[in-house]
N, CA, C and O of each residue as an XYZ file, in Angstrom:
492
protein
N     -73.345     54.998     -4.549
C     -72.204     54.735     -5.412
C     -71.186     53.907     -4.651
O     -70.910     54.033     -3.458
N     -70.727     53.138     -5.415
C     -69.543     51.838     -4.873
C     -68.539     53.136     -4.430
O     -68.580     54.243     -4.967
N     -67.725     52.787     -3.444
C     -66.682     52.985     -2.903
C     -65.228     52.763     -4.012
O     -64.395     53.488     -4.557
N     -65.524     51.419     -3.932
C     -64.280     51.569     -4.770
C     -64.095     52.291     -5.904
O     -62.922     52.566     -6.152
N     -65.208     52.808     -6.924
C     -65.180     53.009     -8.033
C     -64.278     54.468     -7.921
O     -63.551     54.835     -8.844
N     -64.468     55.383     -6.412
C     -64.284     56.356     -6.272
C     -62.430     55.944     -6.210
O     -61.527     56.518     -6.818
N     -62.337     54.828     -5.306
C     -60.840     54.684     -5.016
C     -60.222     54.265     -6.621
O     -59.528     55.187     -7.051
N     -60.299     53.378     -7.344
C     -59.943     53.365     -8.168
C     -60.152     54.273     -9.452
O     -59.642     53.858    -10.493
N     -60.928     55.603     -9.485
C     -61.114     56.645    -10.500
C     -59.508     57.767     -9.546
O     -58.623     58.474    -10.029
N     -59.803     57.438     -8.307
C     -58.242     58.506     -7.799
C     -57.056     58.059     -8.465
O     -56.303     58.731     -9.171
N     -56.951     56.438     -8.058
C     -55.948     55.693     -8.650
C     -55.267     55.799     -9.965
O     -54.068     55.629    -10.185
N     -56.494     56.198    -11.067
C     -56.213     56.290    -12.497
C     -55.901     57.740    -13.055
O     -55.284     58.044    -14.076
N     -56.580     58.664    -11.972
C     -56.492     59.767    -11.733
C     -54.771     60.619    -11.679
O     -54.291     61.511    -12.379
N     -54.254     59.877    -10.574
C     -53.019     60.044    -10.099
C     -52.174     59.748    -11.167
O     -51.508     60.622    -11.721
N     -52.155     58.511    -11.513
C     -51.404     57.720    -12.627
C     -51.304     58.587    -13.952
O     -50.292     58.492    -14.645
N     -52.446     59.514    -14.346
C     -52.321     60.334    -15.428
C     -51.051     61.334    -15.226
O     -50.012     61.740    -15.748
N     -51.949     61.440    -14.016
C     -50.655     63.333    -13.468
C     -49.628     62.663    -13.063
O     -48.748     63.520    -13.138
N     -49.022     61.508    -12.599
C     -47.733     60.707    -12.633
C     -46.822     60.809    -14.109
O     -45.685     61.272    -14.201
N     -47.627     60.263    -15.184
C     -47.200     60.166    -16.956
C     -46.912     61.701    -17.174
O     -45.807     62.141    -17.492
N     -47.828     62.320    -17.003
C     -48.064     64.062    -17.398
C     -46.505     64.617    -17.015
O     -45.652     65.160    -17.716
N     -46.528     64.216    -15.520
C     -44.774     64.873    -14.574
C     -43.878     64.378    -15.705
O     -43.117     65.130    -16.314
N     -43.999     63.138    -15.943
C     -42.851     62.419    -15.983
C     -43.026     63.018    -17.739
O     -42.222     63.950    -17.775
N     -43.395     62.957    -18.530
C     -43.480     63.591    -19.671
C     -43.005     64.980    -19.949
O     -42.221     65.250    -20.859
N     -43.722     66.192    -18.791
C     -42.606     67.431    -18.948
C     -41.516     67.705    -18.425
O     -40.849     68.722    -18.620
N     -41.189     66.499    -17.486
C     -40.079     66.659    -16.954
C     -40.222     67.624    -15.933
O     -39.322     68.464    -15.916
N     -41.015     67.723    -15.164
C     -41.087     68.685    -14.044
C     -41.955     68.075    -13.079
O     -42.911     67.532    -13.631
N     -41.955     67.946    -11.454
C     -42.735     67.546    -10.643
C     -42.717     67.994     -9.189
O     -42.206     69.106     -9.059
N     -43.032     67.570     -8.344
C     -43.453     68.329     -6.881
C     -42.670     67.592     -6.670
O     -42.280     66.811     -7.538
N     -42.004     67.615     -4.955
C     -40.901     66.802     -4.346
C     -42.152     66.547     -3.196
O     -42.974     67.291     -2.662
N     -41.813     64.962     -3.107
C     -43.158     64.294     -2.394
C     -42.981     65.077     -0.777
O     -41.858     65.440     -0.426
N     -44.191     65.287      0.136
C     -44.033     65.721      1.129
C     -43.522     65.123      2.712
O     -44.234     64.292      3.276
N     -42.269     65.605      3.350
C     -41.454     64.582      4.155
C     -41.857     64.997      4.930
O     -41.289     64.342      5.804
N     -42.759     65.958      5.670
C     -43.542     66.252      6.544
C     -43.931     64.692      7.548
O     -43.493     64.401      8.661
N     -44.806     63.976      6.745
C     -45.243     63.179      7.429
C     -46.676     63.752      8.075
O     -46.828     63.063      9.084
N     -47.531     64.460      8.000
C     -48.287     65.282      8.450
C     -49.289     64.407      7.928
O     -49.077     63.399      7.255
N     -50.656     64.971      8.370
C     -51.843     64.427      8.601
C     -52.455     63.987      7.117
O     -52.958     62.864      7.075
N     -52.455     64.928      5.664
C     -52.455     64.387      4.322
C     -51.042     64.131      3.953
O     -50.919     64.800      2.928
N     -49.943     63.577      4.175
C     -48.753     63.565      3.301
C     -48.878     62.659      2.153
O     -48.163     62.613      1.152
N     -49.774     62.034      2.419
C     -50.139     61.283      1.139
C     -51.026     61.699     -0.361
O     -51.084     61.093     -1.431
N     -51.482     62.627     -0.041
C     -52.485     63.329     -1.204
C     -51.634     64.692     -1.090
O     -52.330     65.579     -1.584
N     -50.702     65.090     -0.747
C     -50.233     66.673     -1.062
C     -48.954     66.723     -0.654
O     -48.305     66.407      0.343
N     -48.697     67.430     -2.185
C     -47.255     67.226     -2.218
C     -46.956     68.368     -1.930
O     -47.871     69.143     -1.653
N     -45.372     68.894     -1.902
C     -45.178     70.207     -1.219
C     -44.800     70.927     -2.409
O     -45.067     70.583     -3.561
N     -44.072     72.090     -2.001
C     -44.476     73.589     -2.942
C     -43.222     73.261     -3.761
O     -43.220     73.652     -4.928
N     -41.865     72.411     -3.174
C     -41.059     72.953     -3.836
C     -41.088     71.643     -5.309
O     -41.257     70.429     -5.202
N     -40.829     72.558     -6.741
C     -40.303     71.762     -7.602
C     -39.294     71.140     -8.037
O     -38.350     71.781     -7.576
N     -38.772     70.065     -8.798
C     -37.644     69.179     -9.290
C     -38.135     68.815    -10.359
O     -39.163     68.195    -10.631
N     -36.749     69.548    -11.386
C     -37.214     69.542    -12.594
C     -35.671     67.932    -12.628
O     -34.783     67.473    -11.910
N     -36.314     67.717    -14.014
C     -35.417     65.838    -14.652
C     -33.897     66.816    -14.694
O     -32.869     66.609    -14.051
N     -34.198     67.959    -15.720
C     -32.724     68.492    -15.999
C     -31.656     69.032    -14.798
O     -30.479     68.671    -14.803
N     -32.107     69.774    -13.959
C     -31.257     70.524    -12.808
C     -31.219     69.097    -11.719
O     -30.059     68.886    -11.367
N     -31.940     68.374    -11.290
C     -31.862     67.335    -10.284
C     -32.063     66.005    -10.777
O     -33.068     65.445    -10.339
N     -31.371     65.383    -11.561
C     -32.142     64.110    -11.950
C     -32.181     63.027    -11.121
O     -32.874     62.113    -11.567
N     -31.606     62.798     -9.937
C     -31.779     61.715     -9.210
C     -32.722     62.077     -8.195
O     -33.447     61.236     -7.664
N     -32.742     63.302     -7.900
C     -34.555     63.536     -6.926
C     -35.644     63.520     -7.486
O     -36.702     63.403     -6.869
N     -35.521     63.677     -9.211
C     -36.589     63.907     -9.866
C     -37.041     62.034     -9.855
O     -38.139     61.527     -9.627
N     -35.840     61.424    -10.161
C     -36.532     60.044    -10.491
C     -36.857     59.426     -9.408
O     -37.686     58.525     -9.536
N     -36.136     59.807     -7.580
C     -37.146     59.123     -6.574
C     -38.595     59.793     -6.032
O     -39.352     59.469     -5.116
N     -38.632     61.055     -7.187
C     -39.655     61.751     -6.690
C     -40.866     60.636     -8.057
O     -42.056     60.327     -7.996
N     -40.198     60.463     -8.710
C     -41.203     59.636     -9.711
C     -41.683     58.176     -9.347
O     -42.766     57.620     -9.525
N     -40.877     57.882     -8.956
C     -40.423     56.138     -8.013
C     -41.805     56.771     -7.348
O     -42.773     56.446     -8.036
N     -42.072     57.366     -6.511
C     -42.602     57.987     -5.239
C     -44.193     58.178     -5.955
O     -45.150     57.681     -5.361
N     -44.390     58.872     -7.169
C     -45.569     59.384     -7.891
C     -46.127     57.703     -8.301
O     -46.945     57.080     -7.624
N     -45.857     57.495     -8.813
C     -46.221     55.825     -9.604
C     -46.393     54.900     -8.287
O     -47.237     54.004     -8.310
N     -45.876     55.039     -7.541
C     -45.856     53.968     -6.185
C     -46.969     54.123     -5.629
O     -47.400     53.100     -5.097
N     -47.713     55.185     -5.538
C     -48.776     56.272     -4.860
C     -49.773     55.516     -5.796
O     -50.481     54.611     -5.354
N     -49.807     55.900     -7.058
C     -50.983     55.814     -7.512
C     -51.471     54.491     -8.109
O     -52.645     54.273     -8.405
N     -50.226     53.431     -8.291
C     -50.098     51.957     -8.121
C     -51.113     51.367     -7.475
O     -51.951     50.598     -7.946
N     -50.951     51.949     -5.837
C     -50.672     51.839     -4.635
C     -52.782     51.503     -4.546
O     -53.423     50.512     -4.199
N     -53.196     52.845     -5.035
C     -54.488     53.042     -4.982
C     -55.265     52.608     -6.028
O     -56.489     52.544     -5.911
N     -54.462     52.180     -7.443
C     -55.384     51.043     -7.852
C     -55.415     49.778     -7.742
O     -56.123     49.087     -8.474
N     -54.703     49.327     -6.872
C     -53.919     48.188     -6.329
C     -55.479     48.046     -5.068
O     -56.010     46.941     -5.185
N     -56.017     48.752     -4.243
C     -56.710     49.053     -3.187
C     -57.924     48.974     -3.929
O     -58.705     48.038     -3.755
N     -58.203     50.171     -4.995
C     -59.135     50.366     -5.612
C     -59.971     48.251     -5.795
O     -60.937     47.616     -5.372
N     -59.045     48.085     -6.472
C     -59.360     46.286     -6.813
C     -59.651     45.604     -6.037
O     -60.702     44.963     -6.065
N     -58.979     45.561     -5.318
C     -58.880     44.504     -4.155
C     -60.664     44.942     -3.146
O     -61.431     44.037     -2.819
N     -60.942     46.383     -2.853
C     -62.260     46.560     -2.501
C     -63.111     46.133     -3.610
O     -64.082     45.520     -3.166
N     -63.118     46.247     -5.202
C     -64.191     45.982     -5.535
C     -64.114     44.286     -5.035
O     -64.945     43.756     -4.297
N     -63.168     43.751     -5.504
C     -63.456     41.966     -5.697
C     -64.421     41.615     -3.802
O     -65.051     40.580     -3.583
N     -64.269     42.660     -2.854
C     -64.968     42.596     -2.062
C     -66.138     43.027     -1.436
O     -66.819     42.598     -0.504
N     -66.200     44.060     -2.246
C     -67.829     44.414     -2.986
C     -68.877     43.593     -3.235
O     -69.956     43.484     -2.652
N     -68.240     42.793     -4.564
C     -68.183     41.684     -5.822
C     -68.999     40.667     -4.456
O     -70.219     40.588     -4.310
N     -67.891     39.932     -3.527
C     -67.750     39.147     -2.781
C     -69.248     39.385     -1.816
O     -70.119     38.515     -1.860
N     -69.394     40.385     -1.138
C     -70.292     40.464     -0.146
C     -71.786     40.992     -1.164
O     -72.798     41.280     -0.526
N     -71.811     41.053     -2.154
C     -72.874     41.044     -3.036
C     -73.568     39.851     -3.153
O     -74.709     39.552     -2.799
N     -72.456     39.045     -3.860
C     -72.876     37.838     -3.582
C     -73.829     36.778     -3.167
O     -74.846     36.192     -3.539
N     -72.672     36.865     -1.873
C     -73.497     36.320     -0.938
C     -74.710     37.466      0.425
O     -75.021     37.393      1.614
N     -74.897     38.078     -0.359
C     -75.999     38.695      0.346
C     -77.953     38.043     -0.163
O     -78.222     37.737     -1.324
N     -78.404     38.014      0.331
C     -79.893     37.371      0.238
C     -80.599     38.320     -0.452
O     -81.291     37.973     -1.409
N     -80.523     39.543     -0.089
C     -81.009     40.383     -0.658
C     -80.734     41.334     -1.667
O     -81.657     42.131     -1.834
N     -79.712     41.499     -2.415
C     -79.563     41.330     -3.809
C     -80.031     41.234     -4.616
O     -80.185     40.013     -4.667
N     -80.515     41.672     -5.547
C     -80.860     41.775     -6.809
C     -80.729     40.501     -7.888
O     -81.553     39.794     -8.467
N     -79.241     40.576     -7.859
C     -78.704     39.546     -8.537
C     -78.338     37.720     -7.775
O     -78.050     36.692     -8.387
N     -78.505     37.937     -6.311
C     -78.589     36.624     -5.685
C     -80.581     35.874     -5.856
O     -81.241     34.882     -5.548
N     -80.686     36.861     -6.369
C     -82.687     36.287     -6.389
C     -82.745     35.444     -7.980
O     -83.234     34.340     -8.218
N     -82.331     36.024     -8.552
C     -82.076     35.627    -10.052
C     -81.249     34.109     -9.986
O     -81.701     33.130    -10.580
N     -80.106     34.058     -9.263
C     -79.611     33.237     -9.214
C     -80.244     32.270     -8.728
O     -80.247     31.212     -9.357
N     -80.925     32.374     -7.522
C     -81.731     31.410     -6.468
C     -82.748     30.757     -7.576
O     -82.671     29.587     -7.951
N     -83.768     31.763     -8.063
C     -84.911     31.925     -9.191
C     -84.343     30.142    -10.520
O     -85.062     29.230    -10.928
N     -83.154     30.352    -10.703
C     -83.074     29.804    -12.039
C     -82.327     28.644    -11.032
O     -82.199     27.688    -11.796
N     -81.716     28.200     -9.582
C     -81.613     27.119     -9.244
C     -82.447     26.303     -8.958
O     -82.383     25.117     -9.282
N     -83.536     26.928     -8.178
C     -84.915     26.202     -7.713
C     -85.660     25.950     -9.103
O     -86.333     24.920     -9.075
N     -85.700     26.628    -10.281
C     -86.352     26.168    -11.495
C     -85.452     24.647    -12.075
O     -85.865     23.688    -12.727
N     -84.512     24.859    -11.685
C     -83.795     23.317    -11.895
C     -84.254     22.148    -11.089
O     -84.648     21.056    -11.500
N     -84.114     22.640     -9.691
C     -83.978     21.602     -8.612
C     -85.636     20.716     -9.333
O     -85.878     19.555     -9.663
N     -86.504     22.079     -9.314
C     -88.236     21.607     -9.100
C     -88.216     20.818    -10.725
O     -88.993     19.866    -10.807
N     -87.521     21.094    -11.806
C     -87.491     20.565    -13.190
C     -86.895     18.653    -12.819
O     -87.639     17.689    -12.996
N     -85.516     18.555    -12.328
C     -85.262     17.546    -11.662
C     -86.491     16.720    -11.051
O     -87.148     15.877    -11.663
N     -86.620     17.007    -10.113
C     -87.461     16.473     -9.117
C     -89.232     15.768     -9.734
O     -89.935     14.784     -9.502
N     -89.280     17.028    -10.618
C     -90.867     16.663    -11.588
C     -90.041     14.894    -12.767
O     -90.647     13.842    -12.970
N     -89.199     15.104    -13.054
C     -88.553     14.192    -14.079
C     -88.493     13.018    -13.365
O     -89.091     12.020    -13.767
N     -87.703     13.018    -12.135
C     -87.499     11.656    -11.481
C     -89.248     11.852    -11.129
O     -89.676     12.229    -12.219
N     -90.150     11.803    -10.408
C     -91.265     11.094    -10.522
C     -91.977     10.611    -11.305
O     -92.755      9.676    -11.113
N     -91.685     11.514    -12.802
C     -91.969     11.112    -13.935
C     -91.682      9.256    -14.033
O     -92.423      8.298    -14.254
N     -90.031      9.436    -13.702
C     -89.421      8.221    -14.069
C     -89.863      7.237    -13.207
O     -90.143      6.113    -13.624
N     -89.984      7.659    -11.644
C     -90.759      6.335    -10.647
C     -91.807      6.005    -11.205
O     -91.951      4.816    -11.486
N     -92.769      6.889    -11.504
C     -94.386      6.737    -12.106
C     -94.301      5.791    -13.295
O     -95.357      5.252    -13.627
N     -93.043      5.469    -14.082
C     -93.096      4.540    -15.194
C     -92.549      3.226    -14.898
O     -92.885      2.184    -15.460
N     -91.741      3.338    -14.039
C     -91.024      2.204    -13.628
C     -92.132      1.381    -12.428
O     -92.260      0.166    -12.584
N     -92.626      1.807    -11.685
C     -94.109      1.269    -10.487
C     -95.221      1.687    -11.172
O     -95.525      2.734    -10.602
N     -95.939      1.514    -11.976
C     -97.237      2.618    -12.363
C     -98.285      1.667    -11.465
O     -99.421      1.541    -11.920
N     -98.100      1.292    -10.769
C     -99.594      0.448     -9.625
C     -99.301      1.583     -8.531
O    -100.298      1.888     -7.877
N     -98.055      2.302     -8.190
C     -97.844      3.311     -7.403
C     -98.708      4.442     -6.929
O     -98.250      5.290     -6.163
């Protein structure tokens, strides 16, 4: 399984439970720890919109930035996925491609002798 698909299903993931907070008006206060996950776990205490509204909205600033953040990542790995697929030889989809250039090149190539063979036919 692609990598990214996983980073960008967190991404969309987050972004739900971002709308969800911001909809009941209640959310986690992001973790200032700085600790080894501070980025995936938020801490215990809550901030509701009504009793705190200016921590609630940099705690929201903070939720949306996060999960932005990771479909923002999510993308940017597939288009490099995408990228090193590509150009890989062995691929699936680079054989197909190769398959229907060389059926050109060799279609070309049969035509122009065609065309020498009419233009010299003592050739």
């Amino acid at each position: 399984m692609r990598f990214s698909y996983i980073v960008l299903a967190f991404g969309i993931l987050l972004l739900a439970l971002a709308g969800y907070d911001e909809l009941r008006g209640k959310t986690h206060a992001p973790s200032g720890g700085g600790g080894r996950y501070a980025i995936l776990s938020p801490s215990h205490e809550i901030i509701t919109k009504a009793s705190k509204p200016e921590e609630f909205h940099n705690a929201m600033v903070y939720c949306w930035s996060r999960s932005l953040l990771f479909l923002l990542a999510g993308v940017i790995v597939y288009t490099i996925e995408k990228g090193l697929e590509k150009s890989d030889p062995m691929s699936s989809d680079s054989d197909e491609n190769i398959d229907e250039e060389l059926r050109k090149d060799e279609l070309a190539g049969e035509v122009k002798k065609e065309e020498e063979q009419r233009k010299h036919p003592e050739l």
